[in-house]
C-alpha positions in Angstrom: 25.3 -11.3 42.2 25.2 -8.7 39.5 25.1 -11.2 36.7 22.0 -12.4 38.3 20.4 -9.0 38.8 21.7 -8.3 35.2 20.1 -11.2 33.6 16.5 -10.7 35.1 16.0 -7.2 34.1 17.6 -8.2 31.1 15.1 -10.9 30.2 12.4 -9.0 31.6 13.0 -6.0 29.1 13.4 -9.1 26.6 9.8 -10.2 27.6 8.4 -7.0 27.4 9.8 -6.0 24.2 8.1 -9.4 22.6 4.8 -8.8 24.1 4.9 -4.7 22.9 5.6 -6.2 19.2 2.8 -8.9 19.2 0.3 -6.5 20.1 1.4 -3.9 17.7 1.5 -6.9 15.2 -1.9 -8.0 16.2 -3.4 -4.3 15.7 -1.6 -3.9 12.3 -3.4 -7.0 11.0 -6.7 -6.6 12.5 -6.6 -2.8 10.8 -5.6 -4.3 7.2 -8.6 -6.9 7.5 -10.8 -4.1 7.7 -9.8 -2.1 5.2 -10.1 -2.4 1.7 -6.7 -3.3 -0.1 -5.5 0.0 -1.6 -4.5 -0.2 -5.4 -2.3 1.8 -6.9 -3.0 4.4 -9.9 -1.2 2.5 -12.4 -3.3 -0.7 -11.3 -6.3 1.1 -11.7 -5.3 2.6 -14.9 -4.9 -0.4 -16.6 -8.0 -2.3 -14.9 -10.2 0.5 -17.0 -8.3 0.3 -19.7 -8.7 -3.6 -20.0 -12.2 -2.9 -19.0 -12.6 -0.4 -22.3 -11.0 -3.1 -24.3 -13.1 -5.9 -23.5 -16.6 -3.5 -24.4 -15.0 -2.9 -27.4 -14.9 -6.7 -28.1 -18.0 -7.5 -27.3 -19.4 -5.1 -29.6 -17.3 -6.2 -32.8 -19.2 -8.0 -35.4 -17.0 -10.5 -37.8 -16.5 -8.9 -41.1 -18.9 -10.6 -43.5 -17.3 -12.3 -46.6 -18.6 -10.5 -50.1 -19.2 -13.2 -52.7 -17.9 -14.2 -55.8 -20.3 -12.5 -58.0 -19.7 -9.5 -56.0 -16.0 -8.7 -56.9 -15.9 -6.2 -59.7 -14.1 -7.4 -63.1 -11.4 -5.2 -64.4 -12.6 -5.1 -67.8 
């Protein structure tokens, strides 16, 4: 009789606990979709970094090649 009694609060608390964590679940996810994902200072550091680096590309020019006639002799 008490094993009975036992078992049904016992799978009721059960029950309860489950449903308490998928809602809590449920509003954890539907708060991260909203927000933006946050980044960390290092990540952000070396995103501008990267970003400086690439501007700097894009404005070097190739070196130009002087010509043979250009060289001085060592006469």
């Amino acid at each position: 009789m008490y094993y009975k009694i036992f078992m049904i609060v016992g799978v009721i608390v059960v029950g309860l606990g489950w449903l308490a964590y998928a809602i809590w679940d449920y509003r954890l996810r539907q708060r991260e979709t909203r927000e933006p994902p946050k980044r960390s200072e290092r990540f952000q550091k070396t995103q501008s970094e990267i970003a400086d680096w690439a501007k700097k590309m894009a404005q070097f020019q190739k070196p130009t090649r002087k010509s043979e006639g250009d060289k001085p002799t060592n006469e």
